[in-house]
VOPAGU-2260 file (C-alpha; in pm, 1 decimal, decimal comma):
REM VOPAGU-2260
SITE   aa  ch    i         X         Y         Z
SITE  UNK   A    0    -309,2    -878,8     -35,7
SITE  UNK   A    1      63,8    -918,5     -42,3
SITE  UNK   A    2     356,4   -1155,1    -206,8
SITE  UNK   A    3     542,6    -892,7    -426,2
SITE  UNK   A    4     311,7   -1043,7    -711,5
SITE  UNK   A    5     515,8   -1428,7    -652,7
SITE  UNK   A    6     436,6   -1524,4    -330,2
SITE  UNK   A    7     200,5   -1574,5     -53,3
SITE  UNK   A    8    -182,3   -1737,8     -27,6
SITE  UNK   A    9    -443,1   -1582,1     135,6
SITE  UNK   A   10    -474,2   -1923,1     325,2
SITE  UNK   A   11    -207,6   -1810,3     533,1
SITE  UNK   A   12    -458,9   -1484,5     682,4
SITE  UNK   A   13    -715,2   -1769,6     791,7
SITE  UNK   A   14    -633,7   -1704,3    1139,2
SITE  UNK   A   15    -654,1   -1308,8    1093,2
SITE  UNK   A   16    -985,2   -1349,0     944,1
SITE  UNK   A   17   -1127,7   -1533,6    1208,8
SITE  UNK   A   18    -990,5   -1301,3    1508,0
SITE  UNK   A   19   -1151,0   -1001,5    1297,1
SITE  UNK   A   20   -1484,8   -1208,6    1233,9
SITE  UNK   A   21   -1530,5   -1319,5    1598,8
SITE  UNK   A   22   -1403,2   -1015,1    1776,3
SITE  UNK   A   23   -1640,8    -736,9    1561,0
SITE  UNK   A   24   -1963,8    -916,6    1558,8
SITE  UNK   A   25   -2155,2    -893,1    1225,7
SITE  UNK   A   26   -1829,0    -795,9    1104,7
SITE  UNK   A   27   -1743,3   -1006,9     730,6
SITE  UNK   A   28   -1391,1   -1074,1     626,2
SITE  UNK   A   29   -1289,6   -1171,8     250,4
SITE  UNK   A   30    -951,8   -1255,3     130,7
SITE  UNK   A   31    -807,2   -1214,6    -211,4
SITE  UNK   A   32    -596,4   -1425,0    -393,9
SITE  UNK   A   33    -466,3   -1274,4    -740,0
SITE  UNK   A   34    -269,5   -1508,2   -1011,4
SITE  UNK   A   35     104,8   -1505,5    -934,3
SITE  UNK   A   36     449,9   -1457,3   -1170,4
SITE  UNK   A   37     618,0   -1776,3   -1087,2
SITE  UNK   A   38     877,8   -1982,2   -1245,2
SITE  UNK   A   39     584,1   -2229,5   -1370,8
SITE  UNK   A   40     359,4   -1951,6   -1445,8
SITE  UNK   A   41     636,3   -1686,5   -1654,0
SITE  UNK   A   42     323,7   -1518,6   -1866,1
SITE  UNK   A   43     107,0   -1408,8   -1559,6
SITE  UNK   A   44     246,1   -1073,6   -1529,6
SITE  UNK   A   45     104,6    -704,0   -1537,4
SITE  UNK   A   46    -215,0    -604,6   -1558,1
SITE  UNK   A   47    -318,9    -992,1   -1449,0
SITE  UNK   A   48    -282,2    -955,9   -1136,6
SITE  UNK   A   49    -417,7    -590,1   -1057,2
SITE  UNK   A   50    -727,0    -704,4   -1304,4
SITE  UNK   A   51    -748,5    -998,4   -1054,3
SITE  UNK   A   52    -798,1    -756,1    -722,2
SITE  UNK   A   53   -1025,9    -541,3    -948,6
SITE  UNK   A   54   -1237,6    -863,3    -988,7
SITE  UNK   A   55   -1271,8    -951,2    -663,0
SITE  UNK   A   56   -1364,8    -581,9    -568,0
SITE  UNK   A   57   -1600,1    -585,8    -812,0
SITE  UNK   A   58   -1765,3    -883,3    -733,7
SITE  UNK   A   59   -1798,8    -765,1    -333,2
SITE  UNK   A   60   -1950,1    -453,5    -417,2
SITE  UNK   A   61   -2195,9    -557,8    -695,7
SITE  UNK   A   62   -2320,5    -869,2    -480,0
SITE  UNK   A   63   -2534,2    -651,2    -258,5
SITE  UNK   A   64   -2865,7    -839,1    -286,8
SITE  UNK   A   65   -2771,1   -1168,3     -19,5
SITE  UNK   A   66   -2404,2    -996,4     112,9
SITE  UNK   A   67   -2439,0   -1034,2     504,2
SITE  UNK   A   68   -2226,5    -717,1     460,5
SITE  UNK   A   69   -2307,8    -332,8     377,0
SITE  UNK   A   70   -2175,3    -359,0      31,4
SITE  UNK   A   71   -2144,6      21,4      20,5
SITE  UNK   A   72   -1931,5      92,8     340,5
SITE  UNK   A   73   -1615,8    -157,4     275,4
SITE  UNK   A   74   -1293,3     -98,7     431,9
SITE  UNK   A   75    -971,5    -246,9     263,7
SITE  UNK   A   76    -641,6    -338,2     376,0
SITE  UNK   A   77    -351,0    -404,5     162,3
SITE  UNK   A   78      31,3    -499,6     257,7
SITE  UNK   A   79     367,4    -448,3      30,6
SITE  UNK   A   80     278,3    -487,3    -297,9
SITE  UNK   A   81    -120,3    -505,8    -247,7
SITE  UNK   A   82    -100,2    -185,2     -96,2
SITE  UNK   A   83      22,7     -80,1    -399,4
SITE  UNK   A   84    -252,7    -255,6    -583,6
SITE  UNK   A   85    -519,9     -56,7    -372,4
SITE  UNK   A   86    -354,8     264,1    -412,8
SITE  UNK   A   87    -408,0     197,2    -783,8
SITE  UNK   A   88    -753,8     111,8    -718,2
SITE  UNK   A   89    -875,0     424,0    -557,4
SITE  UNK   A   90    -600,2     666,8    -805,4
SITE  UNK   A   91    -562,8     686,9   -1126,7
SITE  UNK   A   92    -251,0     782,9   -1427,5
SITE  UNK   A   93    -209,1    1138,2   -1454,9
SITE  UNK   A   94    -203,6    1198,5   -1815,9
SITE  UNK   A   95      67,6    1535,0   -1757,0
SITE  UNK   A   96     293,8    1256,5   -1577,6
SITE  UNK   A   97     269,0     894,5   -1791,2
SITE  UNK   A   98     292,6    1010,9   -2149,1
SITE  UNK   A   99     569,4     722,6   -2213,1
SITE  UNK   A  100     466,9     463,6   -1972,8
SITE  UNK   A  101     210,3     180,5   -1860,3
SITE  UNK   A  102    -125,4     300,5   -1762,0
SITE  UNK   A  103    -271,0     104,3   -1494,4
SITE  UNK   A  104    -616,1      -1,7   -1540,7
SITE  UNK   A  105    -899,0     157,6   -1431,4
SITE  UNK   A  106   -1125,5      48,2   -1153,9
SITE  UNK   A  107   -1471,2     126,1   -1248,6
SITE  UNK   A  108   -1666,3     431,2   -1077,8
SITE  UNK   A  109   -1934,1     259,3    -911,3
SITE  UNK   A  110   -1717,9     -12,8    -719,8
SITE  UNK   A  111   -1464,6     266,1    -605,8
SITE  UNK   A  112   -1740,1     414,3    -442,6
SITE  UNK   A  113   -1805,1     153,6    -198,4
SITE  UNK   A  114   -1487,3     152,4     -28,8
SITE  UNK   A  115   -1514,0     416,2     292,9
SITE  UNK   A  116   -1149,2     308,7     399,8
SITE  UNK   A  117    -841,8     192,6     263,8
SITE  UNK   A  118    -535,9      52,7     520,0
SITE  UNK   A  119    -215,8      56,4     355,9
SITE  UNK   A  120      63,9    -158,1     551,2
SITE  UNK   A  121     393,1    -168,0     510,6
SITE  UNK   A  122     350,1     -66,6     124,9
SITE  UNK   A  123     520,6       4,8    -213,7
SITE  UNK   A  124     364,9     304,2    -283,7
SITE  UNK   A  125     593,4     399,7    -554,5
SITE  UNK   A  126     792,2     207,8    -787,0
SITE  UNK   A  127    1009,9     382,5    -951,9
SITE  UNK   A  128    1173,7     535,9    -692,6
SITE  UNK   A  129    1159,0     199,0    -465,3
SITE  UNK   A  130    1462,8     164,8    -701,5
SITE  UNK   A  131    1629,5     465,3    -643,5
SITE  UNK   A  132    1668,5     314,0    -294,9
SITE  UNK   A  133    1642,9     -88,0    -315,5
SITE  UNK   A  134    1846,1    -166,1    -701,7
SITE  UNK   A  135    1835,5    -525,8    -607,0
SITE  UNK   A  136    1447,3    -567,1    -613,8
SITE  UNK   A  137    1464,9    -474,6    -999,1
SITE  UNK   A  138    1412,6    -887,2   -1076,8
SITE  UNK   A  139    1085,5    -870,4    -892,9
SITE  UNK   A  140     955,3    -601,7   -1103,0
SITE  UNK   A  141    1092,5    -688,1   -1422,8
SITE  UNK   A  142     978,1   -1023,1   -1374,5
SITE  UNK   A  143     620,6    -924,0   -1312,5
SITE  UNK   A  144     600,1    -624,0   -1494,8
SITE  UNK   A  145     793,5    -584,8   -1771,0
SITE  UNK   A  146     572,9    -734,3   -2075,1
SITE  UNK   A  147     852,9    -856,7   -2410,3
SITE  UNK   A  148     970,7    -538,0   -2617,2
SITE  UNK   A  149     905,6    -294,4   -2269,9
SITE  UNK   A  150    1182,4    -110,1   -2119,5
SITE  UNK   A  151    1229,0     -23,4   -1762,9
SITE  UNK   A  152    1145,1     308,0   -1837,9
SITE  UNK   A  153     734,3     229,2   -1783,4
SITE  UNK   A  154     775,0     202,5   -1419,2
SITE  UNK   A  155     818,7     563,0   -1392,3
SITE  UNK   A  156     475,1     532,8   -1449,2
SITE  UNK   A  157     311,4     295,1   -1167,4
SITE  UNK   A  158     366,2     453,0    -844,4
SITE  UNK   A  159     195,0     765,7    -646,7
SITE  UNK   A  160     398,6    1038,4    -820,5
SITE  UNK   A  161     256,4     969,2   -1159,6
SITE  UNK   A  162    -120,8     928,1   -1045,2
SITE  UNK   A  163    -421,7    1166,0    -883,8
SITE  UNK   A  164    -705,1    1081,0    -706,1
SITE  UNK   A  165    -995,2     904,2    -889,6
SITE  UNK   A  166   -1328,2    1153,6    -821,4
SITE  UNK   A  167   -1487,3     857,4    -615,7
SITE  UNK   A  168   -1215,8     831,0    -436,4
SITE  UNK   A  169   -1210,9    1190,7    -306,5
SITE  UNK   A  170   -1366,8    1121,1      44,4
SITE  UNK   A  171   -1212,6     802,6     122,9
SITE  UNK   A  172   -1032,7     747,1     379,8
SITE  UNK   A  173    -639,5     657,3     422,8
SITE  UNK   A  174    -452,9     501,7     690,2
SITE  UNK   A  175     -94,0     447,0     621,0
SITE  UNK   A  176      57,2     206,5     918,5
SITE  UNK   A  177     463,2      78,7     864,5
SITE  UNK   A  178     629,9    -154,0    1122,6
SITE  UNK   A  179     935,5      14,4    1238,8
SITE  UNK   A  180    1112,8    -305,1    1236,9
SITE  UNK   A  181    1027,9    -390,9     870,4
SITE  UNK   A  182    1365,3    -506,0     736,2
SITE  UNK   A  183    1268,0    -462,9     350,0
SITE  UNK   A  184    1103,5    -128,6     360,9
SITE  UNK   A  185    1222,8     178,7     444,1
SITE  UNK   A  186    1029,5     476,1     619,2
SITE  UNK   A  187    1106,3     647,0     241,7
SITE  UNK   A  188     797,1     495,7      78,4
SITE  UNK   A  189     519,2     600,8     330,1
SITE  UNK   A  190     697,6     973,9     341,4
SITE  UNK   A  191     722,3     947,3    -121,2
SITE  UNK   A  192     325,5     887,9     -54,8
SITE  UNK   A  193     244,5    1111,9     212,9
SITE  UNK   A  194     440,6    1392,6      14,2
SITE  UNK   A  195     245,9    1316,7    -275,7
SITE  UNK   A  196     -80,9    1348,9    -126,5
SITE  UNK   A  197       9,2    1673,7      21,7
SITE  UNK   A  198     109,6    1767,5    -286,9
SITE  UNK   A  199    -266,2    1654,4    -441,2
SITE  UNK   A  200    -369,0    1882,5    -215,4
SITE  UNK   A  201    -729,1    1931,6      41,5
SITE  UNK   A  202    -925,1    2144,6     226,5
SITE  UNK   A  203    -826,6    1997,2     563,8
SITE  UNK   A  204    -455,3    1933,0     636,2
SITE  UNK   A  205    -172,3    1866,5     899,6
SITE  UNK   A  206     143,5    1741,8     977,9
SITE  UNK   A  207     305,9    1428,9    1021,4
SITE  UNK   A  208     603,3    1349,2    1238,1
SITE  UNK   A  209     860,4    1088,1    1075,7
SITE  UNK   A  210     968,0     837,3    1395,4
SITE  UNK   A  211    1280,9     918,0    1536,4
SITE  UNK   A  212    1563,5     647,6    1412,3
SITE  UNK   A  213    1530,6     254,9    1422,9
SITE  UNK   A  214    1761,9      50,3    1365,5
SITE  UNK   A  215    1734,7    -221,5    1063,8
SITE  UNK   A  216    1948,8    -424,5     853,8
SITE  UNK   A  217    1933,2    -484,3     500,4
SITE  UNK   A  218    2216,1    -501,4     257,9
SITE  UNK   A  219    2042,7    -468,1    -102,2
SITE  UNK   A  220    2001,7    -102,6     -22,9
SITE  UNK   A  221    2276,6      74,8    -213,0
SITE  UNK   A  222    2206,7     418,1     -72,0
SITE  UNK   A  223    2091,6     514,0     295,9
SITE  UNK   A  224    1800,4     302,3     439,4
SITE  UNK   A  225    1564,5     564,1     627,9
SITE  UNK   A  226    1760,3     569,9     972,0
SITE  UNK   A  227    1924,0     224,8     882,9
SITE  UNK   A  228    2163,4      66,3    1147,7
SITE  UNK   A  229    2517,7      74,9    1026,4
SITE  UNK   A  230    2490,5     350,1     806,8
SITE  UNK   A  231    2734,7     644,0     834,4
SITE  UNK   A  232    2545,5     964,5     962,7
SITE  UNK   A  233    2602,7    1173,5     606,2
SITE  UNK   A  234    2388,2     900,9     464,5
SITE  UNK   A  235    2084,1     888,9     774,0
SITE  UNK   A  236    2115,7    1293,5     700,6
SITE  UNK   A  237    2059,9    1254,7     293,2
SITE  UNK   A  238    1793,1    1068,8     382,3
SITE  UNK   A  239    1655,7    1315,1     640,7
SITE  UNK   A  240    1706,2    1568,3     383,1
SITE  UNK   A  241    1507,3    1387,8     140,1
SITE  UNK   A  242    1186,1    1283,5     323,7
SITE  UNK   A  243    1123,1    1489,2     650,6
SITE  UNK   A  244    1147,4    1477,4     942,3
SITE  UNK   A  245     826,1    1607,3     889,6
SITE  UNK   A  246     549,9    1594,2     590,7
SITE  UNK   A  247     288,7    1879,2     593,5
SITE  UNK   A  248      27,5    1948,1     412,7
SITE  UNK   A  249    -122,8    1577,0     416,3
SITE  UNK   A  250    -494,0    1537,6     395,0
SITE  UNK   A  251    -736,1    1548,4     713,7
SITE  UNK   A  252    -858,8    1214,3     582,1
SITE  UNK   A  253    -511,7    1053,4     608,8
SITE  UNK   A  254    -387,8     922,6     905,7
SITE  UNK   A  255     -66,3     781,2     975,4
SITE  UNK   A  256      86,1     551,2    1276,1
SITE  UNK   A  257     469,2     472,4    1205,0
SITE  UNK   A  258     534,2     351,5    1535,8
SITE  UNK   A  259     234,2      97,2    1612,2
SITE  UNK   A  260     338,9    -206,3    1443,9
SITE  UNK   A  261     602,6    -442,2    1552,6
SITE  UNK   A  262     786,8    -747,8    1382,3
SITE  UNK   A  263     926,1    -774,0    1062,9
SITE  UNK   A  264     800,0    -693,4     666,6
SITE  UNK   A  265     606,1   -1030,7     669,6
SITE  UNK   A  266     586,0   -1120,5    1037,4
SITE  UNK   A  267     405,0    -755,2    1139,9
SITE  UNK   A  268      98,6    -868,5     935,0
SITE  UNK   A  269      63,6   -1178,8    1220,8
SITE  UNK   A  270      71,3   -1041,7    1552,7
SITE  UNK   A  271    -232,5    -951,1    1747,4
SITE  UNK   A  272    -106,7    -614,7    1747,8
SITE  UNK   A  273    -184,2    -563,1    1404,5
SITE  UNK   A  274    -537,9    -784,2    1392,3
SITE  UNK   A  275    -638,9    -512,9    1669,9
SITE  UNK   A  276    -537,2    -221,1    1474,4
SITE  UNK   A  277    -745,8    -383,9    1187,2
SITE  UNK   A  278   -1032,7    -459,2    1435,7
SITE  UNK   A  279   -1020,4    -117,7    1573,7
SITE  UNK   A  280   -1071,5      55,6    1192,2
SITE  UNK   A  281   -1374,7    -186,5    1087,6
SITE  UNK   A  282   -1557,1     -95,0    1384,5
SITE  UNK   A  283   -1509,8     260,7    1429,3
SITE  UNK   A  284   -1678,2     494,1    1244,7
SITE  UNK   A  285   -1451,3     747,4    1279,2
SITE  UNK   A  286   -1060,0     670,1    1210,8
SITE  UNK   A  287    -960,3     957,0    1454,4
SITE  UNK   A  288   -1094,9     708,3    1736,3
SITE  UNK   A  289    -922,0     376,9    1590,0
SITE  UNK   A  290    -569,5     504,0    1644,8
C-alpha cells in the first residue's frame, strides 16, 4: 500500500508478488487497492480510504475456512502513506492526546490479532509533524483529509504521537526499513516513530543507531532535511539535536535497518533488494534472523 492516498495501483507490485510467491513456496501474496482522492474523484477522502485497507484486512483474516494461507499468522507491509495506514491499524487515538481532532477508525480486535508482523517502508508515521519539516506536502493532506468545515488543526491528531498501542497489537512485531536515498522522506519520520514507541514503553528494549549522513536533494523542505546535501551544518546539527543520533529505549520487538534499502522513495519498493528483505521476513520465524 502506497500513493499518498492519489496515486499508485497495486497492478504495478505484480512482479513483487510473484518473486515473493515463487521464491517462499506455499508462501500467498495479496495486494490492496484502497479508493483514491483524485481530481475526478474530489469526495473520496478520509476515513474512505483507511476503511478500505480495514476491509481488505478483514476479509483476509475472516476467510480462514478455503485460505491456502494461515489466516492467523499474516505479515504486512506498508510503504509512505500505507505505512501510515497500518500503523493506524495495529494503534489506536489516545484519548489524553486527540481531544480536538479526527479519530481514526478502529480496526476490530479479532482481525488485529492475526497479523504476527507489520513492515513499515519508507513511511509517514506522523503527520503533523511531516509538516513541521515538508510545508509543501500540506495540498496532499488537505486534499485527502480535510473533510468541508475542518481545520488543519485535526492532523495533530493522525500520526504516532497522538496514538498507543491497540491490546492485540501488543506482541506484534515491527520492522521499520527507510532507503537512505529516499528523496521525499527524511530519516526524521522513522526516528518521530521510534521515539514514540520508546516512549510507549516494554519490557525488552535497546538502542538504535541513526545512519551516519547521506546525501539527498529535495527543495520543498523549508527546514533541515535529516543529513540533507546542501544544507549548512547548523541546520544537519538542529536536526541531530532533534532526532538522535541515537533512539533508546525502543521495543525488543522492533527492529530497524536504515541502511538496507537502495533507490529512491518510489523506486526502493522495486529492486530485488527489497523483494529479498520482504522474502526474508515471511519466511523466518524469527525477525532477528531476517535482517
Amino acid at each position: 500500500m502506497t500513493g499518498m492516498w492519489c496515486s499508485e495501483d497495486k497492478s504495478m507490485f505484480h512482479a513483487m508478488a510473484k518473486f515473493l510467491s515463487t521464491s517462499n513456496p506455499g508462501c500467498a501474496v495479496a495486494l490492496v487497492n484502497y479508493r483514491l482522492t483524485t481530481p475526478e474523484t474530489p469526495d473520496i477522502n478520509f476515513p474512505d480510504h483507511i476503511l478500505d485497507v480495514y476491509s481488505a484486512l478483514t476479509f483476509l483474516a475472516q476467510n480462514k475456512q478455503n485460505a491456502p494461507y494461515d489466516a492467523v499468522n499474516m505479515v504486512l507491509a506498508g510503504h509512505s502513506v500505507g505505512a501510515w495506514m497500518l500503523l493506524a491499524a495495529m494503534m489506536q487515538s489516545d484519548p489524553a492526546s486527540t481531544k480536538r481532532a479526527l479519530q481514526i477508525p478502529v480496526l476490530d480486535a479479532h482481525v488485529r490479532a492475526c497479523f504476527r508482523t507489520l513492515i513499515l517502508v519508507d513511511g509517514i508515521y506522523d503527520i503533523a509533524e511531516s509538516l513541521k519539516e515538508y510545508p509543501g506536502y500540506a495540498d496532499y493532506y488537505t486534499k485527502a483529509i480535510l473533510q468541508k468545515g475542518l481545520e488543519a488543526s485535526v492532523f495533530m491528531g493522525l500520526g504516532c504521537n497522538a496514538w498507543i498501542w491497540a491490546e492485540q497489537a501488543m506482541r506484534t512485531n515491527v520492522i521499520l526499513l527507510h532507503s537512505p536515498e529516499d528523496e521525499l522522506l527524511s530519516y526524521a519520520q522513522p526516528c518521530i516513530l521510534l521515539q514514540r514507541l520508546a516512549h510507549l514503553g516494554a519490557t525488552e528494549q535497546h538502542s538504535v543507531t541513526i545512519p551516519a549522513p547521506v546525501q539527498m536533494h529535495n527543495p520543498q523542505n523549508q527546514i533541515a532535511c535529516w543529513y540533507a546535501g546542501k544544507r549548512t551544518g547548523s541546520d544537519a546539527a538542529l536536526v541531530a539535536q532533534i532526532y538522535g543520533p541515537q533512539v533508546h529505549g525502543v521495543p525488543g520487538r522492533v527492529q530497524v535497518d536504515l541502511t538496507s534499502l537502495s533507490g529512491t522513495h518510489d523506486g526502493a519498493l522495486h529492486t530485488e533488494v527489497f523483494w529479498t528483505v520482504l522474502q526474508r521476513i515471511a519466511a523466518q520465524d524469527s525477525i532477528h534472523e531476517a535482517l
